[in-house]
PQR file with spaces between the fields and no chain letter, atoms N, CA, C, O and H, PARSE charges and radii, in Angstrom:
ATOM       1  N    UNK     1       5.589  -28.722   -5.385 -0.4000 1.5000
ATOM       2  CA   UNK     1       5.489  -29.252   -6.738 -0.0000 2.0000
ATOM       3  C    UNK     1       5.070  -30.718   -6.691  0.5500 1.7000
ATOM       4  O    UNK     1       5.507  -31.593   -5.944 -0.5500 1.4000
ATOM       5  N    UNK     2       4.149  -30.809   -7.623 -0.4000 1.5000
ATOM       6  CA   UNK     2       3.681  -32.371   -7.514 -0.0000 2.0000
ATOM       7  C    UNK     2       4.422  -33.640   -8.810  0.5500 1.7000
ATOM       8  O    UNK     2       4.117  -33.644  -10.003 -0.5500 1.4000
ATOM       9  H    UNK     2       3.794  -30.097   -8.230  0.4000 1.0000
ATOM      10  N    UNK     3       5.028  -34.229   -8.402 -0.4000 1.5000
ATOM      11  CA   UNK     3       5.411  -35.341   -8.849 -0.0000 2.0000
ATOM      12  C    UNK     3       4.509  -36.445   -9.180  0.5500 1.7000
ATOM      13  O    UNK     3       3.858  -37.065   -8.339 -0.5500 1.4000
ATOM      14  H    UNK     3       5.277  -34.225   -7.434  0.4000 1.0000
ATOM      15  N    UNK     4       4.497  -36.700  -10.635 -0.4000 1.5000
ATOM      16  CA   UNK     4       3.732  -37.493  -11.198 -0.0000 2.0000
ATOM      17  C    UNK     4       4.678  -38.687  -11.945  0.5500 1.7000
ATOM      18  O    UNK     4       5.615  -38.460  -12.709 -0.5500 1.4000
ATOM      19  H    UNK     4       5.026  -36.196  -11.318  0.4000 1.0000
ATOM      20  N    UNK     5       4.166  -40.062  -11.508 -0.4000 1.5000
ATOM      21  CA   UNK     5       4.581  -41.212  -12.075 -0.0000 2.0000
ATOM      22  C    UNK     5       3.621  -41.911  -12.499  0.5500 1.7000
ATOM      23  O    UNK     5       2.492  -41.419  -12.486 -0.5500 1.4000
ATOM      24  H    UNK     5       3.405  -40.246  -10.887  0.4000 1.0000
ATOM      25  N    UNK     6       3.842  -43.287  -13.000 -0.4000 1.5000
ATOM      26  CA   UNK     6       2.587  -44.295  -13.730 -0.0000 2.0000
ATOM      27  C    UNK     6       3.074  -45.939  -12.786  0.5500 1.7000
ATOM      28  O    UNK     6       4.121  -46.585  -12.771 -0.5500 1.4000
ATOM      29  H    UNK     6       4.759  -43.687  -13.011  0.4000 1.0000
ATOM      30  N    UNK     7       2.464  -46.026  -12.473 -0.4000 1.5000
ATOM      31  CA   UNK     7       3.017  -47.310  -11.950 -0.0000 2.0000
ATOM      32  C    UNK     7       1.439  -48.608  -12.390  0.5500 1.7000
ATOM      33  O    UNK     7       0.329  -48.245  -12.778 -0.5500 1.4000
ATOM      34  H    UNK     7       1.613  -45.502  -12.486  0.4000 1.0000
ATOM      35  N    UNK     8       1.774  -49.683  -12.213 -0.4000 1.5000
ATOM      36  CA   UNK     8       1.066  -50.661  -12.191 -0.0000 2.0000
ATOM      37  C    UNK     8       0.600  -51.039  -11.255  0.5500 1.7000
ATOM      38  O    UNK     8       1.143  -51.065  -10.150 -0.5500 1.4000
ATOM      39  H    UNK     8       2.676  -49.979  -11.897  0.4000 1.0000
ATOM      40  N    UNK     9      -1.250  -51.653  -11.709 -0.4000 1.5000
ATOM      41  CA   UNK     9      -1.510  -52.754  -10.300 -0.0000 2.0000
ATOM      42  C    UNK     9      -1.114  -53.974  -10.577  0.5500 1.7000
ATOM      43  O    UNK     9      -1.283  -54.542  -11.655 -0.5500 1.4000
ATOM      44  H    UNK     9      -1.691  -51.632  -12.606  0.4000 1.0000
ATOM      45  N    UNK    10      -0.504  -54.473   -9.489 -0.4000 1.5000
ATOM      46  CA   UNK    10      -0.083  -55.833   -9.254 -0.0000 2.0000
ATOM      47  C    UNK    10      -1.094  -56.810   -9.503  0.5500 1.7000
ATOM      48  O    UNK    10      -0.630  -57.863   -9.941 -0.5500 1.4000
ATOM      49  H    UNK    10      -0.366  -54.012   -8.612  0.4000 1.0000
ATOM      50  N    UNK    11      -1.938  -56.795   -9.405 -0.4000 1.5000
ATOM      51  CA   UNK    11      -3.374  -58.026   -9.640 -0.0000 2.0000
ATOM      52  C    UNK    11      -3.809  -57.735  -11.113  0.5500 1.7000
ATOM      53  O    UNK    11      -3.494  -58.660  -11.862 -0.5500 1.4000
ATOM      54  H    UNK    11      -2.316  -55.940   -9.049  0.4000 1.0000
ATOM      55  N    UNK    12      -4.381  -56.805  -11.664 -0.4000 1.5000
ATOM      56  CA   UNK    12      -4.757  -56.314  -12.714 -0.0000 2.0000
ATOM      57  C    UNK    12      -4.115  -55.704  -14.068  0.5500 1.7000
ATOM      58  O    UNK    12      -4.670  -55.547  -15.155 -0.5500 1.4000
ATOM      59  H    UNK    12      -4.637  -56.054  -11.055  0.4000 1.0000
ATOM      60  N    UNK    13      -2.746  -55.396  -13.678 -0.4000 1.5000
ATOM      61  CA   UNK    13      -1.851  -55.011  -14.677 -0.0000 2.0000
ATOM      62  C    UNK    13      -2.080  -53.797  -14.793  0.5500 1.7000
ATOM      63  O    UNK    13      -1.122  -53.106  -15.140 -0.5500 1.4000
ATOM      64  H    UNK    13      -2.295  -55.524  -12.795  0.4000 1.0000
ATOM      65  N    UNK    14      -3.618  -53.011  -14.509 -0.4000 1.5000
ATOM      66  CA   UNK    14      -3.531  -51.680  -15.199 -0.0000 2.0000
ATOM      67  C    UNK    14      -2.886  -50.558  -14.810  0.5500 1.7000
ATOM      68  O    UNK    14      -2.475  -50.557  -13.649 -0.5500 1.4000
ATOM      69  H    UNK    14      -4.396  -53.572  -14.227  0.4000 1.0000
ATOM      70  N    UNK    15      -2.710  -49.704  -15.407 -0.4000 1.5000
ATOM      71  CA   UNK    15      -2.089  -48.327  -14.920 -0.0000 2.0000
ATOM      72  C    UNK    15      -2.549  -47.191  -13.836  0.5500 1.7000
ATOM      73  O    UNK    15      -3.667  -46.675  -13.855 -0.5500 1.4000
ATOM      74  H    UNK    15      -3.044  -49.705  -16.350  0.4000 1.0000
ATOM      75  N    UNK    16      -1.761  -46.949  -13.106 -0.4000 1.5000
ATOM      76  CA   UNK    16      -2.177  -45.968  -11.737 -0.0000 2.0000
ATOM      77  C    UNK    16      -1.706  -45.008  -11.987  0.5500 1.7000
ATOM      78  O    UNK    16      -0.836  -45.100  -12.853 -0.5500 1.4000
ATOM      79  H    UNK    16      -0.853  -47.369  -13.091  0.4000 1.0000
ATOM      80  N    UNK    17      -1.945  -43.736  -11.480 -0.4000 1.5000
ATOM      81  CA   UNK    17      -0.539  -42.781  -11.514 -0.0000 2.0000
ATOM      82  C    UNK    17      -0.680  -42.185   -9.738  0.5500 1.7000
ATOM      83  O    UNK    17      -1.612  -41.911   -8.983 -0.5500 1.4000
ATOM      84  H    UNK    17      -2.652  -43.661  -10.777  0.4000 1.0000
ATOM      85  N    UNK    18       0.857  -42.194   -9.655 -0.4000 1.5000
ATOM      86  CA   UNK    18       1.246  -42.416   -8.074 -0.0000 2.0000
ATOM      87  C    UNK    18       1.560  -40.598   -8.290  0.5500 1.7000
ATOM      88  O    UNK    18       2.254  -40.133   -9.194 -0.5500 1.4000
ATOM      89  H    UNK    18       1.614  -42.417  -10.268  0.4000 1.0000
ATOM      90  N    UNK    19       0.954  -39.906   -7.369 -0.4000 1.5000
ATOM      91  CA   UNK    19       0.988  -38.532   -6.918 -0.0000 2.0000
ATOM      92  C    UNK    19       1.802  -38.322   -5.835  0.5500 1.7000
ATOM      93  O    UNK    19       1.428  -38.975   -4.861 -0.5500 1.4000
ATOM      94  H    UNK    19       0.391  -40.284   -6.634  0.4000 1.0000
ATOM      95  N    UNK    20       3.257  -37.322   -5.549 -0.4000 1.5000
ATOM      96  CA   UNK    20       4.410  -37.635   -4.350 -0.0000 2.0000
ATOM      97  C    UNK    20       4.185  -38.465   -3.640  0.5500 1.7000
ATOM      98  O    UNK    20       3.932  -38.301   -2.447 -0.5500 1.4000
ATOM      99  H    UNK    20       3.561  -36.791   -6.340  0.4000 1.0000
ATOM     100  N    UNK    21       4.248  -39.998   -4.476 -0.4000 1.5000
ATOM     101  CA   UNK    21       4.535  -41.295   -3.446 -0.0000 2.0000
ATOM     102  C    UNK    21       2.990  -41.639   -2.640  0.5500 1.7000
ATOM     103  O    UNK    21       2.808  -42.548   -1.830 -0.5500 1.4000
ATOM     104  H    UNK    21       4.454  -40.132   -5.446  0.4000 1.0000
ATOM     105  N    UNK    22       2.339  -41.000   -2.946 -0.4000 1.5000
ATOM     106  CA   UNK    22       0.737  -41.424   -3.033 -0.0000 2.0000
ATOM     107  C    UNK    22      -0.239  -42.339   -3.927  0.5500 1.7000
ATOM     108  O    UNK    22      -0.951  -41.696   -4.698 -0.5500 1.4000
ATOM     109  H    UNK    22       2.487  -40.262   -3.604  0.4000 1.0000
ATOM     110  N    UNK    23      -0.350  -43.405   -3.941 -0.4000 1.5000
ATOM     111  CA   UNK    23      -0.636  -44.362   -4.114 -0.0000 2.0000
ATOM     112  C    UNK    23      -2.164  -44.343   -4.638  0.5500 1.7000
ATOM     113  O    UNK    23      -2.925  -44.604   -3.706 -0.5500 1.4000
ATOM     114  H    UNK    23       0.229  -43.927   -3.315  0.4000 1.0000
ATOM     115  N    UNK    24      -2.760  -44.136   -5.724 -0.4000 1.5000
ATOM     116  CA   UNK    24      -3.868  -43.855   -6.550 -0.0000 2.0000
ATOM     117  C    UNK    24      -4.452  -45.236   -7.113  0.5500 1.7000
ATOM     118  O    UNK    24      -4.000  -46.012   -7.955 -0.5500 1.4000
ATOM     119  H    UNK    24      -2.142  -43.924   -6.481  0.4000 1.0000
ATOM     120  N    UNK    25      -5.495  -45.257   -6.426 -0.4000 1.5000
ATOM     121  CA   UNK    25      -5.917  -46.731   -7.175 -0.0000 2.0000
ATOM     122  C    UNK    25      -6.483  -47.065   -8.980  0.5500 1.7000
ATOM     123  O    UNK    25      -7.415  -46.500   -9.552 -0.5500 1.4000
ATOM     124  H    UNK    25      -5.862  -44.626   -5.743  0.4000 1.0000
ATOM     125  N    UNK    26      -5.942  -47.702   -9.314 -0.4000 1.5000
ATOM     126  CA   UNK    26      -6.447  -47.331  -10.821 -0.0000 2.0000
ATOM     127  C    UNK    26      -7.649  -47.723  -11.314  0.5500 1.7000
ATOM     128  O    UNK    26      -7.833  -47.455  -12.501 -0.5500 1.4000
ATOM     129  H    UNK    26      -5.185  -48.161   -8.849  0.4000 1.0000
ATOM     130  N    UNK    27      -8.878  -48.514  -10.492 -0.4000 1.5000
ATOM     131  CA   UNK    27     -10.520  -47.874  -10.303 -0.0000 2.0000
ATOM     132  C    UNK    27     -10.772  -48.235   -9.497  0.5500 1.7000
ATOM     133  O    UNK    27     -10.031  -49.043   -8.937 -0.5500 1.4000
ATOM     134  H    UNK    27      -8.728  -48.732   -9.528  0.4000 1.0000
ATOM     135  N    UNK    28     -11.922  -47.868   -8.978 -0.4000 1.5000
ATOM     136  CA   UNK    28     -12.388  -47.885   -7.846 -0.0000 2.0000
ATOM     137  C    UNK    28     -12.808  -49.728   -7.460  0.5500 1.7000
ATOM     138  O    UNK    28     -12.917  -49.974   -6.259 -0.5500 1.4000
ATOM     139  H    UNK    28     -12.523  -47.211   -9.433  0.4000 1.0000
ATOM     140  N    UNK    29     -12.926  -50.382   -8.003 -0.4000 1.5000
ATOM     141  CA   UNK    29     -13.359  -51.777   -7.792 -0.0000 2.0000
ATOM     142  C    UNK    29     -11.760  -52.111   -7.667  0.5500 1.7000
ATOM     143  O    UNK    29     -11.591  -52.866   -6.710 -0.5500 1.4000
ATOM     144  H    UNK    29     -12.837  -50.183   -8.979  0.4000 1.0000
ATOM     145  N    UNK    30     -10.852  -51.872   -8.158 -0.4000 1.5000
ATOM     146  CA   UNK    30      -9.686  -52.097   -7.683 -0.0000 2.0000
ATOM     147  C    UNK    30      -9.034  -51.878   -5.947  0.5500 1.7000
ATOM     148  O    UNK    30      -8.445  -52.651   -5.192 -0.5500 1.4000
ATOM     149  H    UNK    30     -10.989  -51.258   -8.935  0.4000 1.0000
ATOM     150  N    UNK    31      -9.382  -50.762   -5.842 -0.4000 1.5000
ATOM     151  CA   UNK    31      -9.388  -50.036   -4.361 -0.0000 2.0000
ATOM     152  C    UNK    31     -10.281  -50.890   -3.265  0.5500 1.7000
ATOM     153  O    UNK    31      -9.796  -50.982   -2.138 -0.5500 1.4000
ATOM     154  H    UNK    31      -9.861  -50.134   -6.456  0.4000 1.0000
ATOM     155  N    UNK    32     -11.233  -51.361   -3.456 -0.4000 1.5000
ATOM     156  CA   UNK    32     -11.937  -52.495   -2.789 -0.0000 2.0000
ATOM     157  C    UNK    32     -11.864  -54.028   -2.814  0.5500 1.7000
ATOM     158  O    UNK    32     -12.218  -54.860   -1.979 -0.5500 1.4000
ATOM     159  H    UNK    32     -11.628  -51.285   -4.371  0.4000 1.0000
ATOM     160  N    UNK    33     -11.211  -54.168   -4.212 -0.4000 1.5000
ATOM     161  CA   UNK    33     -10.386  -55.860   -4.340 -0.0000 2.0000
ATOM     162  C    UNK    33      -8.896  -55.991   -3.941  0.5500 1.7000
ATOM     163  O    UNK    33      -8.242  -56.966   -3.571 -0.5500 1.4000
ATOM     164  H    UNK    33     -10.924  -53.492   -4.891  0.4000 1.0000
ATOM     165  N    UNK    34      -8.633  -54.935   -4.099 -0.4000 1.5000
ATOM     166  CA   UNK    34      -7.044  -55.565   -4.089 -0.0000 2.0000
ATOM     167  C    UNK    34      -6.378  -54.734   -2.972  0.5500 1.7000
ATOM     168  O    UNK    34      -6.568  -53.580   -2.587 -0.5500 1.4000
ATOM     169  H    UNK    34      -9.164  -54.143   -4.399  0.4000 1.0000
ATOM     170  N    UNK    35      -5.339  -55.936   -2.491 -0.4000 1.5000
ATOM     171  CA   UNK    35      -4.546  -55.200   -1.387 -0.0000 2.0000
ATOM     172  C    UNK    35      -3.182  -55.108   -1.586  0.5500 1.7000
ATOM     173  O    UNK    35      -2.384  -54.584   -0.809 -0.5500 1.4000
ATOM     174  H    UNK    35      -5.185  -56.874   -2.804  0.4000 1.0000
ATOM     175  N    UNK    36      -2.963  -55.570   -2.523 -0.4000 1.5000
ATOM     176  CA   UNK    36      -1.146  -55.515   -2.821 -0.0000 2.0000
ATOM     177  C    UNK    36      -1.191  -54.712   -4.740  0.5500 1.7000
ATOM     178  O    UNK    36      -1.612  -55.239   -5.770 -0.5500 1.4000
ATOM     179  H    UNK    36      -3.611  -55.997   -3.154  0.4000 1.0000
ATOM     180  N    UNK    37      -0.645  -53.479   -4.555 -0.4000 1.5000
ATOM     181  CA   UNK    37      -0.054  -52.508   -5.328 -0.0000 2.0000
ATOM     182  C    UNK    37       1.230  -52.780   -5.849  0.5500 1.7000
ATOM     183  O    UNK    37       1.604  -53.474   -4.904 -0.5500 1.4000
ATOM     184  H    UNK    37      -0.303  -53.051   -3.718  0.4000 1.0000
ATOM     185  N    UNK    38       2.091  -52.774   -6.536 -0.4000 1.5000
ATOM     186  CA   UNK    38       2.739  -52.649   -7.448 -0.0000 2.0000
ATOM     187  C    UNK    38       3.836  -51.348   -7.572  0.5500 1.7000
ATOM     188  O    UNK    38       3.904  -51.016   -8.755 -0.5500 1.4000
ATOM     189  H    UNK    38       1.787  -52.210   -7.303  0.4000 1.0000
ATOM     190  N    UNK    39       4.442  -50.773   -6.974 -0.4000 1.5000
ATOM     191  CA   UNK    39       5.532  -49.662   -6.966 -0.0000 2.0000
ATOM     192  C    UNK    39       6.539  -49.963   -7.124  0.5500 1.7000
ATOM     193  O    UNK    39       7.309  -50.559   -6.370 -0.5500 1.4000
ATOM     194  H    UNK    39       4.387  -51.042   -6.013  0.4000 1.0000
ATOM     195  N    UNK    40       6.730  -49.414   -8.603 -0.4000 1.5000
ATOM     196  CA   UNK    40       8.320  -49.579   -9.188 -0.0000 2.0000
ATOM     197  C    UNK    40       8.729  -47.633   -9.455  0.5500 1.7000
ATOM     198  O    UNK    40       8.249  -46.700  -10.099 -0.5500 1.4000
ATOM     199  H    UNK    40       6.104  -48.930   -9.215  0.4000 1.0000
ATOM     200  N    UNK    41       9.669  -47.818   -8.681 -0.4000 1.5000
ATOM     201  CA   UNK    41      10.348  -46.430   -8.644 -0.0000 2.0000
ATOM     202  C    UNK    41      11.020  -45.454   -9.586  0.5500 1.7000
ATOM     203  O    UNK    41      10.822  -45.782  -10.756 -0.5500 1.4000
ATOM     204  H    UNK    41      10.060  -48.575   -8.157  0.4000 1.0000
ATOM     205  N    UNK    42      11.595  -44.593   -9.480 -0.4000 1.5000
ATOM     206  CA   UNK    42      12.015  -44.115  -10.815 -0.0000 2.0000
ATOM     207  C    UNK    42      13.473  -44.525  -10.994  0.5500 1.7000
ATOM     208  O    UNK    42      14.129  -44.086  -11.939 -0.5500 1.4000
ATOM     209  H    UNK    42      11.756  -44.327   -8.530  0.4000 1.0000
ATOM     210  N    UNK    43      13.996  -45.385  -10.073 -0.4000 1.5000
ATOM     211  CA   UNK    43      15.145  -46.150  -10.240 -0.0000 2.0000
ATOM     212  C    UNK    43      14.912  -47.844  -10.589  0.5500 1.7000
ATOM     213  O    UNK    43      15.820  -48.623  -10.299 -0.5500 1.4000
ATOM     214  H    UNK    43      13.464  -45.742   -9.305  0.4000 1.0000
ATOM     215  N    UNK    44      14.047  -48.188  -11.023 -0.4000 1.5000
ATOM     216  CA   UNK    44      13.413  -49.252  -11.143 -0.0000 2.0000
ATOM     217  C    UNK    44      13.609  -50.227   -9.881  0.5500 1.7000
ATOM     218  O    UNK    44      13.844  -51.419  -10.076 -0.5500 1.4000
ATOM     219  H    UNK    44      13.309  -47.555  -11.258  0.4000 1.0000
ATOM     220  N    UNK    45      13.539  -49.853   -8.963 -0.4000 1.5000
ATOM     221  CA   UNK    45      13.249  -50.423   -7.545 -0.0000 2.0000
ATOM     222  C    UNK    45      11.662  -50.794   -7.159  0.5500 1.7000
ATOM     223  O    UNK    45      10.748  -49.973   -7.088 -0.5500 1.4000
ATOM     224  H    UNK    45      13.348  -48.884   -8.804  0.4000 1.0000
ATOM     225  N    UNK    46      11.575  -52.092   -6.952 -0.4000 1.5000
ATOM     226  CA   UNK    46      10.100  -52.490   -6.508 -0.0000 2.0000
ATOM     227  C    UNK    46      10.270  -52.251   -5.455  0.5500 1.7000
ATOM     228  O    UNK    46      11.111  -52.656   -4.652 -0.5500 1.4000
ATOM     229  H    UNK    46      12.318  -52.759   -7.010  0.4000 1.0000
ATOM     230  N    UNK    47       8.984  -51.145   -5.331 -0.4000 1.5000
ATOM     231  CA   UNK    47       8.723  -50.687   -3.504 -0.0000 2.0000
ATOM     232  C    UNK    47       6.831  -51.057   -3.371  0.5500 1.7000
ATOM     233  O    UNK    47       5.906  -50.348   -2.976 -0.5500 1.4000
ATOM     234  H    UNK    47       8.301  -50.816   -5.983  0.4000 1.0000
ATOM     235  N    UNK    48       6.863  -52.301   -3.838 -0.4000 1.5000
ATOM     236  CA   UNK    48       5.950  -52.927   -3.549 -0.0000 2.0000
ATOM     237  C    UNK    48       4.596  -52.347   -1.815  0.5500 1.7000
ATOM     238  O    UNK    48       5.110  -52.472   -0.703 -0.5500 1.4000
ATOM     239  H    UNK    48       7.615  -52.877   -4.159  0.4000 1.0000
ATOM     240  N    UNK    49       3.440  -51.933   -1.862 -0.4000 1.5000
ATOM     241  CA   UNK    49       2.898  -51.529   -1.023 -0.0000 2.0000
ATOM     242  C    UNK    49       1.921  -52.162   -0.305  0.5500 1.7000
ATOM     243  O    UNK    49       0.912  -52.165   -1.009 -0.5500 1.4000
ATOM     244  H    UNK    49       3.023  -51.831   -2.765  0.4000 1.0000
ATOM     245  N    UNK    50       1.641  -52.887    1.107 -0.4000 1.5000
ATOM     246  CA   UNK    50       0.696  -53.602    1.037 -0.0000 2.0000
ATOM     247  C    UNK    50      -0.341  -53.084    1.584  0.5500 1.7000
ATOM     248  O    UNK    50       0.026  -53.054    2.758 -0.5500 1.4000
ATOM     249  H    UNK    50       2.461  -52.884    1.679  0.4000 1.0000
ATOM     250  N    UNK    51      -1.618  -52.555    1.563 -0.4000 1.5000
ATOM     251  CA   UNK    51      -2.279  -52.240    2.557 -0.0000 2.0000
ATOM     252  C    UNK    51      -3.894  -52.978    3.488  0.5500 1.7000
ATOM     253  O    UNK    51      -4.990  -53.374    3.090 -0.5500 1.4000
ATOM     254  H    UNK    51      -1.917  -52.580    0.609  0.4000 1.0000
ATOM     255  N    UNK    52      -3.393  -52.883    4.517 -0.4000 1.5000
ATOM     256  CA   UNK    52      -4.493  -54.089    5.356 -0.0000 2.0000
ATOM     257  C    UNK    52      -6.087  -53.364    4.917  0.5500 1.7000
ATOM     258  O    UNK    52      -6.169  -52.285    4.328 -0.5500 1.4000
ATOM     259  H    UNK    52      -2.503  -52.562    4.840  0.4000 1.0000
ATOM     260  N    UNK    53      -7.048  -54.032    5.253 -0.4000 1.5000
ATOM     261  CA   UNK    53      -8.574  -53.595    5.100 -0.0000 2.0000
ATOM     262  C    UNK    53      -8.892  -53.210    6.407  0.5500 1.7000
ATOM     263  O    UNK    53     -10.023  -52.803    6.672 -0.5500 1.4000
ATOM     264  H    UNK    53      -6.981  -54.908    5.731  0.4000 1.0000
């Protein structure tokens, strides 16, 4: 079963939606600018994600 959330980008503000803890960039020029994501949990825990280039 797939688990669907909405989370934010951290640089841009806009909306993502995170697929079981899979990390969806919310456009594609986002996915190539930015390296720090935004994951707030469904316990409102920032699980902040960073990923290198």
């Amino acid at each position: 079963m797939r688990v669907e959330k909405i989370s934010y980008c951290a640089n841009c503000a806009v909306e993502f939606r995170v697929i079981d803890d899979n990390v969806l960039y919310c456009s594609e020029e986002c996915e190539r600018e930015h390296d720090l994501f935004r994951l707030i949990d469904e316990r409102g825990e920032d699980r902040t994600l960073v990923y290198s280039k």
